[in-house]
Each structure stands twice: as structure tokens, then as C-alpha cells.
C-alpha positions in Angstrom: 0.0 0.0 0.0 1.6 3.1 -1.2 1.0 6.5 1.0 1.1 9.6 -0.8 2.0 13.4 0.4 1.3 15.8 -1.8 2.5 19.7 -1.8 -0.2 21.9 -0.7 -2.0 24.2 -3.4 -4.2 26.7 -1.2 -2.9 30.1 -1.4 -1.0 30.6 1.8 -1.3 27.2 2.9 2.0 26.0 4.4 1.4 23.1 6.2 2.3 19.5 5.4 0.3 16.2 5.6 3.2 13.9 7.0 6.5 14.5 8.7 9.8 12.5 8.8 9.4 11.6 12.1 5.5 10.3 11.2 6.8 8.8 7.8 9.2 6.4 9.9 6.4 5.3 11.5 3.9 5.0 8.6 6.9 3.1 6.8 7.0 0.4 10.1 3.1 -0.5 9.3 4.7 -1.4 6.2 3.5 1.0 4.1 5.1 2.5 1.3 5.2 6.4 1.4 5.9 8.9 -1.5 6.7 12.8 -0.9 6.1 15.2 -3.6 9.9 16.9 -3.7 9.2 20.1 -1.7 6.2 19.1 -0.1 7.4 20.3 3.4 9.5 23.0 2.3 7.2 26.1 3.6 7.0 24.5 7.5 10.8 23.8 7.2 11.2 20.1 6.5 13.9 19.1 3.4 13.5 16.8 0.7 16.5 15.4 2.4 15.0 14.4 5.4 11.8 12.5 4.3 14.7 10.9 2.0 17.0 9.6 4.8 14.4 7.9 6.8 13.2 6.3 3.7 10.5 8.0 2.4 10.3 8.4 -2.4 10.3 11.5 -3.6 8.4 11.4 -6.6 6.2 14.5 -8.7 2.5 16.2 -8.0 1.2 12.8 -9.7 2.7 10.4 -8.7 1.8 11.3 -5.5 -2.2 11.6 -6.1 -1.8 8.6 -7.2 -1.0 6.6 -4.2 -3.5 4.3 -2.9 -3.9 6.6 0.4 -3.3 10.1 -0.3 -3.1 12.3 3.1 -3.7 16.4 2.3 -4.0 19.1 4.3 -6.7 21.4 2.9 -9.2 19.6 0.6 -8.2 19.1 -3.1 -8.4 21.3 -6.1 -10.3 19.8 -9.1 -6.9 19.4 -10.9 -6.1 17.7 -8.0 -9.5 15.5 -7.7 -9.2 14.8 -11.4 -5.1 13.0 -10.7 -6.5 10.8 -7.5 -7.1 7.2 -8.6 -10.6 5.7 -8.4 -10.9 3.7 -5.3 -8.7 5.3 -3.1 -8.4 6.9 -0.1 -8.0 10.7 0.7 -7.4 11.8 4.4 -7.8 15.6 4.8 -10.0 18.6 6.1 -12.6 18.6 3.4 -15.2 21.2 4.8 -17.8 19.0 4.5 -20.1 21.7 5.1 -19.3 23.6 2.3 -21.7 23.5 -1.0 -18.8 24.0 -3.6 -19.0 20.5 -5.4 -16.0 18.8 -4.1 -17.7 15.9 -2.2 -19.6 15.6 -5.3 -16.5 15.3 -7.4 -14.9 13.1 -5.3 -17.9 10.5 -5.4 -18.2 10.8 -8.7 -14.7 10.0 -9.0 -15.0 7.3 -6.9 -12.6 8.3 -3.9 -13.1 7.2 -0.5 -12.5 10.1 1.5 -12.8 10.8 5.6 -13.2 14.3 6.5 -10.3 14.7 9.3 -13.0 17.6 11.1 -15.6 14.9 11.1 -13.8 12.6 14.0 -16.3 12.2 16.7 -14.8 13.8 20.1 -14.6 10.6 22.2 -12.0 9.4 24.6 -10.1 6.7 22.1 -10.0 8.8 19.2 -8.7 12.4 20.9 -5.1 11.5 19.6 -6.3 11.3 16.1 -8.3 14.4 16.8 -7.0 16.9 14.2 -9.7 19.7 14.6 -8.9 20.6 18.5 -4.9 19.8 17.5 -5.1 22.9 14.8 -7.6 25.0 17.0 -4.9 24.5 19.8 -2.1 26.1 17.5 -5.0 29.1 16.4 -5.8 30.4 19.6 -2.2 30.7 20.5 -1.3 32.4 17.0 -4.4 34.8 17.4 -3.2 36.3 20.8 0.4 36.9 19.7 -1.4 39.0 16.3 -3.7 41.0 18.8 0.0 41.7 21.1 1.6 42.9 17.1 -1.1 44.8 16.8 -2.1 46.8 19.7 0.6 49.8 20.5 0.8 48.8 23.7 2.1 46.6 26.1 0.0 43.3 27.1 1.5 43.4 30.7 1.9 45.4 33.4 5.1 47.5 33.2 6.5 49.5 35.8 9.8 52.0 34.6 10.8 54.7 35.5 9.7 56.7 33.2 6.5 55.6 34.4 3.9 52.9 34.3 2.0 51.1 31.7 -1.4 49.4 33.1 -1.8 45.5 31.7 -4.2 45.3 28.7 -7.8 44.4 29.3 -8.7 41.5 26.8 -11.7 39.5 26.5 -12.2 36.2 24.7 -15.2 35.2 23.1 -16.1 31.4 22.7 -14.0 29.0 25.3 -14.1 25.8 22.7 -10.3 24.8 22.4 -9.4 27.7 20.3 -10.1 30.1 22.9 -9.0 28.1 25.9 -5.6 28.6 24.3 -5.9 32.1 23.9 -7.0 32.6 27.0 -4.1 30.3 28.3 -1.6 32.6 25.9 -3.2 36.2 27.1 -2.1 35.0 31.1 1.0 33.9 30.1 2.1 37.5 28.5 0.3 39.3 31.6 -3.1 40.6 30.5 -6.0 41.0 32.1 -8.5 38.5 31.0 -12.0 38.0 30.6 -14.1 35.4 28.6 -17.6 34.8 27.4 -19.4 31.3 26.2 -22.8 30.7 25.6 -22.3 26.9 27.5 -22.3 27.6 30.9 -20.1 24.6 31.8 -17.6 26.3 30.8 -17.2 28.3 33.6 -14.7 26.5 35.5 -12.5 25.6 32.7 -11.8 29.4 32.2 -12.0 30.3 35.5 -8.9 27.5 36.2 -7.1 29.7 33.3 -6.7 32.5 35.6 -9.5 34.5 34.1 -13.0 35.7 34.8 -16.4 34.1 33.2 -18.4 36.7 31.9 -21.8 36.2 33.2 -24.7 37.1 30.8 -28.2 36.1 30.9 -29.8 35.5 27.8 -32.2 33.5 28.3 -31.3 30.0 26.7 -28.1 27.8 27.0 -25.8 27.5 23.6 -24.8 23.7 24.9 -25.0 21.8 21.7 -24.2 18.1 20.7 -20.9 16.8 21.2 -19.3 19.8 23.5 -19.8 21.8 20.2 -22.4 25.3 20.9 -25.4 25.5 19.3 -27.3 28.5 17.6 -29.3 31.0 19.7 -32.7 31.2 18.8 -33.2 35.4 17.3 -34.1 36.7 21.1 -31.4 34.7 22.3 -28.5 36.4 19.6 -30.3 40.1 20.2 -29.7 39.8 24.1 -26.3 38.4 24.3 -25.2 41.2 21.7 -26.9 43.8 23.8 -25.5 42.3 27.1 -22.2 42.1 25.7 -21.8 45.6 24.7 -20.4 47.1 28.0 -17.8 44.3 28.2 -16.7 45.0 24.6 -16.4 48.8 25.3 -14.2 48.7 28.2 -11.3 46.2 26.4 -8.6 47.0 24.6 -8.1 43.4 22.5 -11.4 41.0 21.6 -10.2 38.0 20.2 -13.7 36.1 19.1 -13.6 32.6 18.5 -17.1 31.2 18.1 -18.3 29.1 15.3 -21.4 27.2 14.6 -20.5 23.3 12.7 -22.3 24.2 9.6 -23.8 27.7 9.8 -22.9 30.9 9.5 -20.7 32.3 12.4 -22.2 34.2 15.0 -22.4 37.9 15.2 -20.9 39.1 18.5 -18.8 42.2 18.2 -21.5 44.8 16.4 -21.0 47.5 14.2 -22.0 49.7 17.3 -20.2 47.7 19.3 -16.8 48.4 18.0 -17.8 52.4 17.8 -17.9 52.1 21.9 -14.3 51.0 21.6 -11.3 53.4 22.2 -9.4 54.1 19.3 -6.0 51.4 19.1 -8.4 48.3 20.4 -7.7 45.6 18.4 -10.3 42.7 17.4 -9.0 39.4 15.9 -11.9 37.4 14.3 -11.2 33.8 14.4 -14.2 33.1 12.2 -13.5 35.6 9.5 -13.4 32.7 6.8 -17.2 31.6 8.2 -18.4 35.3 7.9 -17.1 36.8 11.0 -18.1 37.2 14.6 -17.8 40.8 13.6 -19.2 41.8 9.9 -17.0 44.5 9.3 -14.6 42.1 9.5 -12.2 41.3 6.1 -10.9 37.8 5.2 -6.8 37.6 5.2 -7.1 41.3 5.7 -6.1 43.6 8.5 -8.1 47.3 8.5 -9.0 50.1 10.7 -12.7 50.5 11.2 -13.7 53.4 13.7 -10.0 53.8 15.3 -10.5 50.1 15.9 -7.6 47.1 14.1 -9.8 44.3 12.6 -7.7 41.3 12.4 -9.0 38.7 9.8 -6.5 36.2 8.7 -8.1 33.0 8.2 -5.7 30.5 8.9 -3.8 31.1 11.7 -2.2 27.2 11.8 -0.3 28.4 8.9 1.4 31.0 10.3 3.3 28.2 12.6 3.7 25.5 10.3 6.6 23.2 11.7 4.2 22.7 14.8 1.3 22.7 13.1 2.3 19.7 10.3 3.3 18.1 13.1 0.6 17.4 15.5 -1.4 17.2 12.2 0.7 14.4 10.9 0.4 12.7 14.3 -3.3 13.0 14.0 -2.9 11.2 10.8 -0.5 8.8 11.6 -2.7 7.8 15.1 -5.9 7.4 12.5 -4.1 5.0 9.6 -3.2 2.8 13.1 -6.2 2.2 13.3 -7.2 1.8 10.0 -4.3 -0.6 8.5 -3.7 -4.2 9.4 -2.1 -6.7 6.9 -4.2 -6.9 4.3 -3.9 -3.4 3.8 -7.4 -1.0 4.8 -10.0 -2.6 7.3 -14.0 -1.7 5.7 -14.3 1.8 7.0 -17.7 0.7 8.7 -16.0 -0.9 11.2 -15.0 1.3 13.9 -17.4 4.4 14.8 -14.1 6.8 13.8 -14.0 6.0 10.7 -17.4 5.6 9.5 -18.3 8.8 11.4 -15.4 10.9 8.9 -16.6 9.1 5.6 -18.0 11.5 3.8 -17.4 10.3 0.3 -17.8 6.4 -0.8 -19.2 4.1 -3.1 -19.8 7.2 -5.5 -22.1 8.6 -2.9 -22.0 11.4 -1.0 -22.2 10.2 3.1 -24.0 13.5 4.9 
């Protein structure tokens, strides 16, 4: 069974699907593994290296051509159209996106597991590539907001004076903003954070930093640990309530997303106008519309004195890190799926058939 890694097409994308580390191990389940040359270039790892622990560097197609092939971002339909019939792609496919490549993919009769569709249980939390790359985002996302705002993120005591330690609130406490939280007490702000699932509480409150409290008359708990959507009220009285939190700090990073729908509106148009000139807001879910709509996609702008940060991927910004907890995740889920005879029926363990999302020519919703 060959494994194939190919280079990563997506504008900006510099992540890789396997390291050298994970290829020795791929190679000891005695699988054969081919890296398109410069694959891992742009998150620092050589042609060289893959080579020496015996890893075949082979072209764009010869790699889609393996009978595994493990991406990063989902494939282009250049790419869909080089990927043999019958074989397996491993990647983040946003499954929720209506663009045609599931469709593609069925039709081209690929087998393909959706890396974000991994059900958060116990057994499969190493294989768990969703929270790994959230992890890595929250951290990024705090270090932009510190770049950004023209002051300093701790207290600072000289003696030319005194600088008072930046107020910043996070909004959404999945693991994205767990880390930032985690990231913005570590450099010596002053943190706050809001989440629409009150269990949350104590996991933020153990970070050092205070739960804001709001009453909007529903709980956001959803399926899975994931939030759910507000009903209309619901969304009108948390923006409302929010509002005197949001005028009073100097960095917002907002974090909250929806699986499948549009991402919540939290930081309002009005909102931001309370804010002193210099905040800065980093919107996490600027790809999925934005937690704030003046927000622009890979953009950075000034909206009423106020630094909208919108970059979309934030994993790719540390990419040796990044490709490798992502290639662990990988690495942990092809355990599980290889035995001798090569693949086991994807049906077989509730992983597995919970990320098929292309197979038989079908598209699996």
C-alpha cells in the first residue's frame, strides 16, 4: 500500500500532511510512502529528510496517485481529477461547504474521511485533528492581537513611568479560545471570557481569568461539546448584554463558530464604535463570515479607530508545529485503520465511519 503526500496548493497554505518523524512510523506498518519533492519546504522540512528515513520523492502525480493520499486542505479539481478511483484521501474537506468537491470526489470514486468529522470521544482524541489545529490558532491569534495593539499586554512598571496591563476578552471557550485565554495569562493581561455553554465556567476560571456572566435566556450547549445557535431573542440579548464588556477592552479575540452555519455575530457594528481608538479585534471566524461583519478575510483594516484582524488560517502561520501534530493525528488514525491486508471496511470502527463523507460514489452526509 503506497501513501502519498502531496504539496499543498491553497494560497498561503504552508502546512504538510506527513512529517519525517511520522513517515518512519507510517513506513514500520509497512506502508510504502511517497513525498512530492518540496512538499514540506514552507514548514521547514527538506527533501532530504523524508529521503533519509526512507521516504520516495516522486512528482504532483505520482503522489495523487497513491493508494492513500493524506492532504491538508481539501483538493483542487486538478487535483480530484489525478486521485485514482478507489482510493483513499485523508484531509479537512469542509464538509459543510456546498462548492462540489464531495460531489467530485464520489463521482470520481474516492473514499475520503473528513479529518474535522472525527467524533470527540476518549479513544480517538489523539487522532483528533480539529482541536490539535484549534490549539495552535488560539495561540497564534493572541500573539497578532499583542503585534497589533501599541501597547504593552503586561503590566510594566519603569521609571519613566507605568503602563497598566491590557484588558482582553475572549469570546467562545471551545479549544481555540481556551488557548488564547491560556496565551493572554502567560504574557500578563487582564482576562475576561464569554461562552454561551455555561459549563464552561470553571475551565476558564482554572485559566486564571474571569467568566463573563450574561443572561440571555437559553443555553448554547449543543451536541458533542460543540455550541449551538441562539434562537433570534437569544443572539439580540447576548449582543446587547455584551456591549459594556466590549467597550471597556482593549483586545477582543472572538472565536465562536457554529459546525455548519454561519458564524455568530458578537462584536456589532456599534459595538466596536464604543471602543477606544487602538483596540484591536482578531476574528477567528472571519473565513465563516465573522463574529464581527466589518470584518475582512486575510485582511487587516482600521474600522472606527478600531484594528480588525482577519486572517483565516492562523495554523499556517506556525507551520513546523502545526504539520506536526497534524501528521500525528494522521499517523494515530491510519493505526487504526491498516492491518495486513492493507485497509479494514471503514464501517467498522465508529471513527472511521463517522469521517466518511465520500464512498461508493455517494456522498455520506
Amino acid at each position: 500500500m503506497k501513501i502519498g503526500i502531496p504539496r499543498e496548493t491553497a494560497a498561503g497554505e504552508t502546512r504538510v500532511a506527513a512529517t519525517p518523524d511520522t513517515v518512519k512510523k507510517l513506513l514500520s506498518l509497512n506502508a510504502e510512502v511517497c513525498v512530492e519533492r518540496g512538499a514540506g519546504e514552507s514548514a521547514h522540512f527538506l527533501d532530504a529528510d523524508y529521503q533519509n528515513v526512507g521516504a520516495q520523492l516522486v512528482d504532483t502525480a505520482q503522489a495523487l496517485a497513491a493508494d492513500v493520499v493524506f492532504k491538508v486542505r481539501k483538493p483542487s479539481s486538478t487535483e480530484i481529477d489525478a486521485i485514482s478511483p478507489a482510493a483513499t484521501l485523508v484531509g479537512f474537506m469542509e464538509p459543510y461547504e456546498t462548492d462540489g468537491t464531495l460531489e467530485a470526489l464520489a463521482k470520481r470514486g474516492v473514499n475520503t474521511l473528513a479529518v474535522e468529522r472525527i467524533p470527540r470521544i476518549s479513544r480517538s482524541q489523539s487522532m483528533d485533528a480539529l482541536s490539535s489545529q484549534a490549539n495552535i490558532a488560539g495561540y497564534r491569534a493572541v500573539l497578532e492581537a499583542s503585534i497589533h495593539y501599541g501597547r504593552f499586554l503586561p503590566m510594566m512598571m519603569t521609571a519613566a513611568g507605568s503602563a497598566r496591563p491590557a484588558r482582553l476578552v475572549v469570546l467562545g471557550a471551545g479549544v481555540a479560545g481556551l488557548q488564547a485565554i491560556a496565551t493572554a495569562r502567560r504574557l500578563g493581561a487582564e482576562v475576561e471570557a464569554f461562552d454561551v455553554r455555561p459549563e464552561v465556567k470553571e475551565q476558564i476560571q482554572s485559566l486564571g481569568a474571569k467568566f463573563i456572566e450574561l443572561d440571555v435566556g437559553e443555553s448554547g450547549s449543543g451536541e458533542g461539546g460543540y455550541a449551538k445557535e441562539l434562537s433570534d431573542e437569544g443572539k439580540q440579548r447576548q449582543q446587547e448584554a455584551l456591549g459594556n464588556y466590549l467597550a471597556k477592552a482593549n483586545i477582543i479575540v472572538t472565536t465562536a463558530l457554529i459546525p455548519g452555519r454561519a458564524a455568530p455575530v458578537l462584536v456589532t457594528e456599534d459595538a466596536l464604535k464604543g471602543m477606544s481608538a487602538g483596540s484591536v479585534v482578531v476574528d477567528m471566524a472571519a473565513a465563516n463570515g465573522g463574529n464581527c461583519p466589518l470584518t475582512e478575510v486575510d485582511q487587516v483594516v482600521v474600522r472606527d479607530g478600531v484594528i480588525l484582524v482577519g486572517h483565516s488560517n492562523y495554523p499556517a502561520l506556525v507551520p513546523g508545529d502545526s504539520s506536526a501534530f497534524y501528521a500525528k493525528n494522521l499517523l494515530n488514525l491510519m493505526s487504526l485503520l491498516i492491518d495486513e491486508t492493507g485497509l479494514k471496511p471503514f464501517a467498522e470502527d465508529e471513527i472511521t465511519q463517522a469521517s466518511l463523507v465520500t464512498s461508493d460514489g455517494k456522498v455520506i452526509v
